[in-house]
C-alpha positions as CSV (number, residue, x, y, z in Angstrom):
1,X,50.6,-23.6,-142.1
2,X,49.0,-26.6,-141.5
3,X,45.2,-27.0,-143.0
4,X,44.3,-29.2,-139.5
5,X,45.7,-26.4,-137.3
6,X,43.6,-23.4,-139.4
7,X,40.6,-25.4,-139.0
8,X,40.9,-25.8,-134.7
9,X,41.6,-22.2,-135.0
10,X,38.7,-21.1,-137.0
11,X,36.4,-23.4,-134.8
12,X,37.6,-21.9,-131.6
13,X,37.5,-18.1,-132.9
14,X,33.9,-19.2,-134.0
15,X,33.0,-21.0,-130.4
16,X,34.9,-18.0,-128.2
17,X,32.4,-15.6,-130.7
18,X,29.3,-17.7,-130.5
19,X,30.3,-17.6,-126.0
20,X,30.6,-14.1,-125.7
21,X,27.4,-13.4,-128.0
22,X,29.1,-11.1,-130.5
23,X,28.7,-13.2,-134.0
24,X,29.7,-9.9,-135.5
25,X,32.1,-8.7,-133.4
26,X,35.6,-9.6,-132.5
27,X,36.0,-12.0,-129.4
28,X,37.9,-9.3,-127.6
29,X,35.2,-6.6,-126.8
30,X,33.1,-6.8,-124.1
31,X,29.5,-7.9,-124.4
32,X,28.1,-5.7,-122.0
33,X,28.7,-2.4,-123.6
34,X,25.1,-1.0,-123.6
35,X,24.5,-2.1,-120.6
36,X,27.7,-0.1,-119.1
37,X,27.2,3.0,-120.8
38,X,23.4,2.5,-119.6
39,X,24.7,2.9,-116.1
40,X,27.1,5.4,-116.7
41,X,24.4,7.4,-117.6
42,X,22.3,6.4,-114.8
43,X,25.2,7.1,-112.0
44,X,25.1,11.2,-112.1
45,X,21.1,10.6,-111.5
46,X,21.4,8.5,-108.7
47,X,24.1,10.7,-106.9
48,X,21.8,13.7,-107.3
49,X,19.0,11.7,-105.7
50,X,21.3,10.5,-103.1
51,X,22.6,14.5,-102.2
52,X,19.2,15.4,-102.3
53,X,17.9,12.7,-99.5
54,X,20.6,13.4,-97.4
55,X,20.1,17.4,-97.7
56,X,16.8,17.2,-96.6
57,X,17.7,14.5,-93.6
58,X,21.2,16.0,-92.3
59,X,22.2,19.5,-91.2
60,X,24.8,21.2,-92.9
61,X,27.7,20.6,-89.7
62,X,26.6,16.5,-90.4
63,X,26.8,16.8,-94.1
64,X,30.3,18.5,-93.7
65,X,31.7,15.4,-91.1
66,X,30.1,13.0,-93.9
67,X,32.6,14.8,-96.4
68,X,35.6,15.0,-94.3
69,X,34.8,11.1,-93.4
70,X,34.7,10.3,-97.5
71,X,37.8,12.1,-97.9
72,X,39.7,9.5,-95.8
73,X,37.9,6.2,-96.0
74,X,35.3,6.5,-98.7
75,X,33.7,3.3,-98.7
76,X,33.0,3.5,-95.0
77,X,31.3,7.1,-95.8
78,X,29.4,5.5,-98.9
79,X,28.6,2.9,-96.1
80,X,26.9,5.6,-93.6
81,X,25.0,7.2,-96.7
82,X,23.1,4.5,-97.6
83,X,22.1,3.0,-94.4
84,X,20.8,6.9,-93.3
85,X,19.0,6.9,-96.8
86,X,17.1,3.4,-95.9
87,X,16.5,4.4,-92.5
88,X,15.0,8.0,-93.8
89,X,13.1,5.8,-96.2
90,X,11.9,3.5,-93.8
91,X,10.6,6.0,-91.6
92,X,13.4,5.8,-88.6
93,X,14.4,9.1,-89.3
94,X,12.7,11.9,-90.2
95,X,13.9,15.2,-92.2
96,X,15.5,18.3,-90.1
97,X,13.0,20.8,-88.9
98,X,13.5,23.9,-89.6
């Protein structure tokens, strides 16, 4: 091959390296590995917390339409939960009396 074209590729394998922030490691993987695994980890604690608020704030008949509701459109029921967890947070609604 031609020495002039080995030396553009070298200095762009070294520049794409350099970019992502992996000197070490191929250009390919993604630089954000911890940080994904990190929240993988993370994501079972959250959804525990976020069964647990909604336990203590719903009834078990509003829990189960909350399901059924996930089933078909899920982001529209991921939608509901939060903004009942930041209203029970808030203080606009407050936990089911027994």
């Amino acid at each position: 091959m031609d020495p002039e074209l080995e030396a553009i590729r070298a200095k762009r394998l070294a520049q794409m390296k350099q970019g992502a922030g992996m000197a070490g490691l191929p250009a390919g993987l993604p630089s954000g590995l911890p940080q994904m695994q990190k929240q993988e980890q993370e994501k079972p604690e959250e959804d525990e917390m976020r069964r647990t608020i909604l336990a203590s704030i719903l009834d078990n008949s509003a829990r189960e339409r909350l399901a059924r509701i996930s089933i078909v459109k899920q982001d529209k029921a991921r939608q509901v939960e939060e903004m009942l967890i930041r209203m029970a947070q808030s203080g606009q609604i407050r936990g089911k009396t027994l």
